[in-house]
DONULO-277854 format. One line per field, with one value per residue (C-alpha): y, x, z. Coordinates in Angstrom, 1 decimal, always signed. Last residue first. Layout:
N
py = [Y ...] .
px = [X ...] .
pz = [Z ...] .
END
This chain:
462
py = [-43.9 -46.5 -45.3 -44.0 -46.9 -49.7 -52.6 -54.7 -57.9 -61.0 -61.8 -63.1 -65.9 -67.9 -67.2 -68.0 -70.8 -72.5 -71.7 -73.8 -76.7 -76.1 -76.2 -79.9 -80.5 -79.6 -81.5 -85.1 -84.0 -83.8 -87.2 -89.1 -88.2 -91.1 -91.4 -88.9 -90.3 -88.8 -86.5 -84.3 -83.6 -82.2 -80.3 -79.2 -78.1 -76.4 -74.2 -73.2 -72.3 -70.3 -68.5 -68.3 -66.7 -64.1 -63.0 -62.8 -60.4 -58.2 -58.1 -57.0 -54.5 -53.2 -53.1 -51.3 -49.3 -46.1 -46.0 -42.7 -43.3 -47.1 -49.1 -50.3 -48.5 -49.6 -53.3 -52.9 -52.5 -55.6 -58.0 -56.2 -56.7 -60.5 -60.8 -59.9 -60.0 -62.2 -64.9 -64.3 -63.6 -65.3 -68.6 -68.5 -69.1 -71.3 -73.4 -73.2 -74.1 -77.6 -77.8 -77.8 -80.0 -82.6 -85.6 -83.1 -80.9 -82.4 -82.9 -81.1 -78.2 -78.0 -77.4 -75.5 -73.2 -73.2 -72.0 -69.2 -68.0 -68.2 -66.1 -63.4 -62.7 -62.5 -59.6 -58.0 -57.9 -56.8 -53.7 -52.4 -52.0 -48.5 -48.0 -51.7 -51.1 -49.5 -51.5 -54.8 -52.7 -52.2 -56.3 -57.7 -56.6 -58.0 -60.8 -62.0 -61.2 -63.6 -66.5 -66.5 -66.6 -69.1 -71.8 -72.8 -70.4 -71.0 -75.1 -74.5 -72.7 -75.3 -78.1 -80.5 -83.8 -83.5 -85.8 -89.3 -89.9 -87.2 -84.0 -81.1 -79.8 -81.9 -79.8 -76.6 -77.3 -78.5 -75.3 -72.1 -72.3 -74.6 -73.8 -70.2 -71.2 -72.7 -71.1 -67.9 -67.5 -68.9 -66.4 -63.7 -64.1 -64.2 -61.1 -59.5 -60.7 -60.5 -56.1 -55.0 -56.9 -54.6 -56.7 -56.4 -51.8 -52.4 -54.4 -51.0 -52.1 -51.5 -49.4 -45.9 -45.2 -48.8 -51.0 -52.3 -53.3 -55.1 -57.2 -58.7 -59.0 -61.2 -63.1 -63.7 -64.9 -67.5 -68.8 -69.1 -71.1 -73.3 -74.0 -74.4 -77.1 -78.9 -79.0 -80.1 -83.0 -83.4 -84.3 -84.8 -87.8 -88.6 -85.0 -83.6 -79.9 -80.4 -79.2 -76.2 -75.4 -75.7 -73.4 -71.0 -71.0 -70.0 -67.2 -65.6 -65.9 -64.6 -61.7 -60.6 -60.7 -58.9 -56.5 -56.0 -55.0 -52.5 -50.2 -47.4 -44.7 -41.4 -37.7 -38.5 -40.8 -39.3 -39.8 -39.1 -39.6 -38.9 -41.5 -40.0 -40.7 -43.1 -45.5 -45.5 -46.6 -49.1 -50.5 -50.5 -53.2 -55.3 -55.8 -56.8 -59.1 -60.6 -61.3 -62.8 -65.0 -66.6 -67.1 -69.0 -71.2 -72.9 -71.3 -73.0 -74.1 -71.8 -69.0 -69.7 -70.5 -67.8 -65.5 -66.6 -66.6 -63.1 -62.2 -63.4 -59.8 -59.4 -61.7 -62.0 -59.5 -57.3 -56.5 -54.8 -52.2 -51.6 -52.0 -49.4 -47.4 -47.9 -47.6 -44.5 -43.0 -43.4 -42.2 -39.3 -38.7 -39.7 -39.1 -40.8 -43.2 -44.1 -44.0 -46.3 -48.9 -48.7 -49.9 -52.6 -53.8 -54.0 -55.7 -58.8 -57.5 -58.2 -61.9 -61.6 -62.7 -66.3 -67.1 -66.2 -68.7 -71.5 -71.1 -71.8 -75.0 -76.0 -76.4 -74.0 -71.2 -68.7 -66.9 -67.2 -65.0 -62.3 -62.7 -61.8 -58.4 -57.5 -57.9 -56.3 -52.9 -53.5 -53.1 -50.5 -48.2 -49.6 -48.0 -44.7 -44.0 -44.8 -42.7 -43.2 -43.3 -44.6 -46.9 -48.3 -49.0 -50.6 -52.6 -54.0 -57.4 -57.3 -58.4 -62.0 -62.9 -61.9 -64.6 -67.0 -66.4 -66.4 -70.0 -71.4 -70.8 -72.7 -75.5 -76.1 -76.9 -79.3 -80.8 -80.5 -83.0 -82.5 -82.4 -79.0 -78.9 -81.4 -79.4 -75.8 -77.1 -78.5 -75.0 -72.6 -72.4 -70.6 -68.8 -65.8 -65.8 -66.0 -63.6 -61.9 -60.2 -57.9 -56.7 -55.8 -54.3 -51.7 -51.1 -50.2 -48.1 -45.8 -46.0 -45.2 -42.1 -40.9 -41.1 -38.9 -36.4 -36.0 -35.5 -33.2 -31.5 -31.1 -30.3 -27.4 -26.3 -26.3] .
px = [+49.7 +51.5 +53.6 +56.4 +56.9 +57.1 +57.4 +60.5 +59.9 +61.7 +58.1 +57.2 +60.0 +58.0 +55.1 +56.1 +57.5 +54.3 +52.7 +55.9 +55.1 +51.1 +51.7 +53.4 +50.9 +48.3 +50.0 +50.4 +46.5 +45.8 +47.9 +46.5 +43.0 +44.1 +44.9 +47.9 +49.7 +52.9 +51.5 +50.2 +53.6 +54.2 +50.9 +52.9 +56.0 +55.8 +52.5 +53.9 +57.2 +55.8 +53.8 +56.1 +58.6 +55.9 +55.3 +59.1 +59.7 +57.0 +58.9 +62.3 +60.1 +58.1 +62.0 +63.9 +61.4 +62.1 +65.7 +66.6 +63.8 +64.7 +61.6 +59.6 +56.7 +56.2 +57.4 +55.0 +52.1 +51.9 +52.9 +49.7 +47.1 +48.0 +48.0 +45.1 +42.2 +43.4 +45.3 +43.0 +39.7 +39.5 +42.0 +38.6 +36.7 +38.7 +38.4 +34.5 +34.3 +35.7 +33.4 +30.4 +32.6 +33.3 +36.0 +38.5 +37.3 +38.0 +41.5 +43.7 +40.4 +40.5 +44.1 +44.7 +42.1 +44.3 +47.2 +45.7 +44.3 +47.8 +49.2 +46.3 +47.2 +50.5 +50.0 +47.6 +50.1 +52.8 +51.1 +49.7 +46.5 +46.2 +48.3 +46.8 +43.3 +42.6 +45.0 +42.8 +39.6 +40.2 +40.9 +38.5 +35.3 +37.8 +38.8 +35.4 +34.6 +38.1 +37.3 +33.7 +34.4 +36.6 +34.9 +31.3 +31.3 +34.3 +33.6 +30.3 +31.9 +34.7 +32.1 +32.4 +33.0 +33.8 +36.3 +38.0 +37.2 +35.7 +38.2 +36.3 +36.6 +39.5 +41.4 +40.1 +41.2 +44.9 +45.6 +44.7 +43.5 +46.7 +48.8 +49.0 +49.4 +52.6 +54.8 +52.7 +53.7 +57.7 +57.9 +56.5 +57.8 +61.6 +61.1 +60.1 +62.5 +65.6 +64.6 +63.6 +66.4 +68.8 +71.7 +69.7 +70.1 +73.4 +74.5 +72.8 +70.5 +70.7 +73.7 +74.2 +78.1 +79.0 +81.4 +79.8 +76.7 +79.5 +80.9 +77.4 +76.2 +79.8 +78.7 +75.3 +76.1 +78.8 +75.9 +73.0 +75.9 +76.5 +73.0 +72.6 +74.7 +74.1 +70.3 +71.2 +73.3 +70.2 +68.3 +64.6 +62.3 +60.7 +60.9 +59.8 +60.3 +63.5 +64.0 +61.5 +63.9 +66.9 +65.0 +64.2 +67.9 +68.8 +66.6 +67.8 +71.6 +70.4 +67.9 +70.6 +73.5 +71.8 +70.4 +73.6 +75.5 +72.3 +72.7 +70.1 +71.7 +70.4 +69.1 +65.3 +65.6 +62.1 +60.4 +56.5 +53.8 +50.3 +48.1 +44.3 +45.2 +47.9 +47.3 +43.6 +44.7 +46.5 +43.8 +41.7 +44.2 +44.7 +40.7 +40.7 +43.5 +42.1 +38.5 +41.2 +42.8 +39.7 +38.4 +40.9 +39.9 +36.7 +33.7 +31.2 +32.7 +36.1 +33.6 +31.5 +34.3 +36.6 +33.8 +32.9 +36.5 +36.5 +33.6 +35.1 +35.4 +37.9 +40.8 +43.2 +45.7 +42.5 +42.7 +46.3 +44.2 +41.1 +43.8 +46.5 +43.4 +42.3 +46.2 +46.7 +43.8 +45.1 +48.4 +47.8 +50.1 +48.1 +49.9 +53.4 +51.8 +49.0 +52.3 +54.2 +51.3 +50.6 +54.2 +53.7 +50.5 +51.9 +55.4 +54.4 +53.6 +55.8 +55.0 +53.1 +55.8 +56.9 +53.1 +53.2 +56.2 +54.5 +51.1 +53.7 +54.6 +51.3 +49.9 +48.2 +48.5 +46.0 +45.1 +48.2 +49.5 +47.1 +47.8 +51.6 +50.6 +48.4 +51.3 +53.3 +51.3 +50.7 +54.3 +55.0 +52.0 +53.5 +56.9 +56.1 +53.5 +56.4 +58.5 +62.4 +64.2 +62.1 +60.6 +63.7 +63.4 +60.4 +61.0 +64.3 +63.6 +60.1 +61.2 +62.3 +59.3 +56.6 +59.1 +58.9 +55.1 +54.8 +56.4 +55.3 +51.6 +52.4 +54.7 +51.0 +49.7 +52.4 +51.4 +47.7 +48.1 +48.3 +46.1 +45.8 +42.2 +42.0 +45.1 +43.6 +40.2 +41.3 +43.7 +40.3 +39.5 +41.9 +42.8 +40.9 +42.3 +46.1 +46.4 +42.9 +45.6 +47.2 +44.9 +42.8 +45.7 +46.1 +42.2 +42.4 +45.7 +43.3 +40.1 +42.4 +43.9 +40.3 +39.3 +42.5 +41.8 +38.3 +39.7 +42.1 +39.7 +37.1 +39.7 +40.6 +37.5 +36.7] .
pz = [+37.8 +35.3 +32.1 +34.0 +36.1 +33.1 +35.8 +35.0 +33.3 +35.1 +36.4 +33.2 +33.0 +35.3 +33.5 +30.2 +31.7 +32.1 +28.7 +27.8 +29.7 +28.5 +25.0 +25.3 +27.3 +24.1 +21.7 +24.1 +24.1 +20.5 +20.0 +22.6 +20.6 +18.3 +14.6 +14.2 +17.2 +16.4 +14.1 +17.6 +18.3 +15.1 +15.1 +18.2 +17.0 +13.4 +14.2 +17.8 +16.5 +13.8 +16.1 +18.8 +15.6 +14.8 +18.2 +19.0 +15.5 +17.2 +20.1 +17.9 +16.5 +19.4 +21.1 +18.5 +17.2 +19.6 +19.7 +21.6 +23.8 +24.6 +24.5 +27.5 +26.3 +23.4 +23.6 +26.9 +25.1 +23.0 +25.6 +27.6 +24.7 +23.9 +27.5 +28.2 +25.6 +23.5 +26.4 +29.1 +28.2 +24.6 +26.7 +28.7 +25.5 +24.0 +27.2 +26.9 +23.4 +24.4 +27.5 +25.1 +22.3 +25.0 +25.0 +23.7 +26.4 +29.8 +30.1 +27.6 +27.1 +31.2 +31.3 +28.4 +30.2 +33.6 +32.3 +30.4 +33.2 +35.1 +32.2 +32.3 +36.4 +35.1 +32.7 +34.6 +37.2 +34.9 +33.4 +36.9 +38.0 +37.1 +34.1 +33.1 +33.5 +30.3 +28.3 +30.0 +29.5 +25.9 +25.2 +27.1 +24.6 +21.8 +23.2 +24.2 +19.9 +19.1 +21.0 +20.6 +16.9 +16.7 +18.5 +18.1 +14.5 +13.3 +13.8 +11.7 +8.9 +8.8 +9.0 +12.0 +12.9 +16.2 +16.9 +16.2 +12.6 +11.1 +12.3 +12.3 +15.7 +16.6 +14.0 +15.1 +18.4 +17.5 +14.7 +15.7 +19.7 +20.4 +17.6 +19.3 +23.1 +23.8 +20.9 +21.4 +25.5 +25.3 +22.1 +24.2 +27.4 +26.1 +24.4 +27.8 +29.5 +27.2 +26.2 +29.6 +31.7 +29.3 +27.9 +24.3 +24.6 +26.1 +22.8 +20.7 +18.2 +14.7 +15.0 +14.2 +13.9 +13.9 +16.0 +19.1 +16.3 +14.2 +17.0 +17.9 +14.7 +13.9 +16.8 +15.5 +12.6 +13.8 +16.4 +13.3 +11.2 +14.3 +14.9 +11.2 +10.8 +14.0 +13.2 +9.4 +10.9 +13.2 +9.9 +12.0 +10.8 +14.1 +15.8 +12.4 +14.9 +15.2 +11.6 +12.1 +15.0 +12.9 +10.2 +12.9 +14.1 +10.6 +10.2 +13.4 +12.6 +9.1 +10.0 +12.5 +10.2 +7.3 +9.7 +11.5 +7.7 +6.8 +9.6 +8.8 +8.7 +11.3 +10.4 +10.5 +13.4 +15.0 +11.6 +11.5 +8.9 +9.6 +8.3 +6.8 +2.7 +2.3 +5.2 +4.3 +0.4 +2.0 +3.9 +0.9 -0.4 +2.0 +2.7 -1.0 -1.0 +2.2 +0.1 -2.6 -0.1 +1.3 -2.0 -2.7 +0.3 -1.5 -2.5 -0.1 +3.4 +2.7 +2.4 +5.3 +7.3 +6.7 +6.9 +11.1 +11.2 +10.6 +12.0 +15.3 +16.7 +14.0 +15.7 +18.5 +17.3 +16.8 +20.3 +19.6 +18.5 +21.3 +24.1 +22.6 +22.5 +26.1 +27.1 +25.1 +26.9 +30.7 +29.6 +27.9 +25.0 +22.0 +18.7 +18.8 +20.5 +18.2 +15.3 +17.7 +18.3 +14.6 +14.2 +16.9 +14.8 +11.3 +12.2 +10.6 +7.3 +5.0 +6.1 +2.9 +0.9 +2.9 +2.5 -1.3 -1.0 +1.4 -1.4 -4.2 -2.7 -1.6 -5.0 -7.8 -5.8 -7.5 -4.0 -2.5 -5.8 -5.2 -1.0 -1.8 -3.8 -0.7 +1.6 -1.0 -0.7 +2.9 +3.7 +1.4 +2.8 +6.7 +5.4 +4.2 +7.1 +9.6 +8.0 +6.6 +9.9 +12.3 +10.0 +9.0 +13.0 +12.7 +9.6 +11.2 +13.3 +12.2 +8.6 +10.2 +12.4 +9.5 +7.4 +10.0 +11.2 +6.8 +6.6 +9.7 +8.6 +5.2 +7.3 +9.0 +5.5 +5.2 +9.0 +7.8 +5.1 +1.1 -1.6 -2.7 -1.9 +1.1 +2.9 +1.9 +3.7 +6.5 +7.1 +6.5 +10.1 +10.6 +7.8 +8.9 +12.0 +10.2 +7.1 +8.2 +11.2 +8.5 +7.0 +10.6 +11.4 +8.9 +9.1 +12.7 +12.2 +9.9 +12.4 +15.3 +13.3 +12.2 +15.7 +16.8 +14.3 +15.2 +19.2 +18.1 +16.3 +19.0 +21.4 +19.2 +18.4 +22.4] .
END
């Protein structure tokens, strides 16, 4: 019984640790939220350059995912997320004295530190919890927080961006960065199962700069009207080059970054492919369209940024969070992939009735983001997020929750550079908040589609 009980304390003071890692980390974008209006009117600029902000640090969150995982491995997971956090918190100092939008993109570009937070708490909970059943509820009460802090957080962003302006945003985030550190350091256990390997240094340069030069060519195509497609070409070719060199080096190397088996496998393209395809339809979407309808003067809602938290945000993210454990819960029972898929199709038909019906209507408006709070937060979110755990390689643990991880963050930045592009187009009319949204919805689509390509992670079901 004294054992139970203290492997039971030890795991709550575990979930409460990762809890507060993740929670830093997720203020950089649901906290922000409802704040983007308010950073564009206060540094004088338009939501597209703000939008270019939240590309920045999906990008650079997109980037250091590729390899902090696995340096993880090798060093300490502990080690690594206290550095990560450390800077994040360093970069959300300098965001919040930004003096124009410039400096804010680079403090941006420095927090994305963080991106891999939640897939290398995922690995240290299950390092730690080996019960199926349970690691799935926990997994699901984590990776929750992906979708927001149970809508206080936008809730605060508004209030605060409403009355004190959106510095004070960045400094509240500082603080919340910084105390999670300190948990990390005092109640995280550290664990290395690549103790004894290299970390390949030559494949991470090549990786992070045939994948960073694709997202600058995407960003590119993103100004649609104004694109360089010189520049596109450029850096196609340059991403292309890198890559093949990664390619050659990772057959060559003693301990490679990632095996060229290991990104063959049906597990790794599938699943990766699902996850960018699912964030670059839906995350602008709830993030950046809606929220702009919601306060925009002219053509929609009118609303204050607390105010527009508060109707949309925050029912989003607190439905997500009351889904979220059940999904994980459900999910070595039901099956991984059908949850999944049957989350997908929900999220299909909530862009639909928010494209059609709910930029005309605020009630049916914050219905929509509701449902896509069921089905996108509190299912698929949760279930994308599991199975880069337990769909990775044993002898290469953080490959696959890093490389996933690195596909959240570049939907994200997708999504924030493409359809606030879209919706530019036709700046001035609600055309171009829906042309947006379908554009969101095609790929939400093929999400799907490319969902059932996922095999079904056997040994973690019942």
């Amino acid at each position: 019984m004294a054992k139970q009980s203290q492997k039971k304390n030890s795991i709550l003071t575990l979930m409460f640790t990762l809890l507060a890692a993740c929670i830093a980390f997720q203020l950089n974008a649901s906290m922000l939220s409802p704040v983007l209006v308010t950073i564009a009117k206060d540094l004088g600029t338009n939501d597209a350059e703000v939008g270019l902000s939240q590309t920045a640090f999906f990008t650079a969150a997109a980037l250091f995912s590729l390899f902090l995982p696995r340096l993880s491995d090798i060093k300490g997971r502990k080690k690594v997320l206290m550095v990560m956090l450390s800077v994040m918190t360093l970069g959300t100092v300098l965001a919040a004295i930004a003096p124009n939008i410039e400096v804010l993109c680079v403090a941006r570009i420095i927090q994305g530190i963080s991106g891999p937070v939640v897939p290398l708490c995922l690995l240290m909970l299950n390092y730690a919890v080996k019960d199926v059943k349970q690691y799935g509820m926990l997994m699901g009460i984590i990776t929750a927080v992906n979708g927001g802090i149970a809508g206080i957080d936008a809730i605060a962003g508004g209030i605060i961006a409403t009355h004190l302006g959106f510095r004070a945003v960045f400094w509240v985030i500082a603080i919340v960065a910084a105390i999670s550190t300190y948990l990390v350091f005092r109640f995280a256990p550290e664990s290395k199962p690549s103790v004894d390997t290299k970390m390949d240094w030559l494949g991470v340069i090549l990786l992070v700069s045939a994948i960073a030069a694709l997202l600058f060519a995407l960003n590119e195509a993103g100004n649609v009207a104004s694109a360089n497609y010189f520049k596109i070409i450029g850096l196609s070719v340059f991403a292309t080059i890198c890559f093949i060199l990664f390619w050659y080096t990772e057959k060559s190397v003693l301990h490679p970054l990632v095996t060229t088996i290991h990104l063959k496998r049906r597990e790794t393209w599938s699943l990766l492919l699902t996850t960018i395809l699912i964030m670059t339809g839906i995350f602008a979407i709830v993030n950046g369209l809606v929220m702009s309808i919601a306060q925009n003067n002219e053509i929609g809602f009118g609303l204050d940024p607390d105010l527009a938290s508060l109707i949309l945000l925050t029912p989003y993210a607190l439905i997500g969070w009351l889904v979220g454990p059940f999904a994980g819960r459900l999910a070595p029972t039901l099956g991984y992939n059908n949850v999944l898929q049957f989350g997908l199709l929900g999220c299909i038909i909530s862009i639909l009735v928010i494209m059609f019906y709910g930029i005309n209507s605020l009630i049916i408006l914050a219905s929509g983001v509701i449902a896509l709070g069921i089905f996108y937060a509190g299912m698929v979110n949760i279930i994308l997020n599991g199975l880069g755990v337990i769909l990775s390689p044993k002898e290469n643990l953080g490959f696959l929750p890093g490389m996933n991880a690195g596909a959240f963050n570049l939907g994200a930045g997708l999504s924030f550079a493409l359809l606030p592009a879209i919706q530019m187009l036709n700046a001035h009319s609600m055309l171009g908040y829906f042309n947006g949204m379908f554009v969101g919805l095609i790929i939400t689509v093929l999400a799907l589609i490319s969902s059932f390509f996922i095999p079904r992670p056997a040994h973690a079901e019942l």
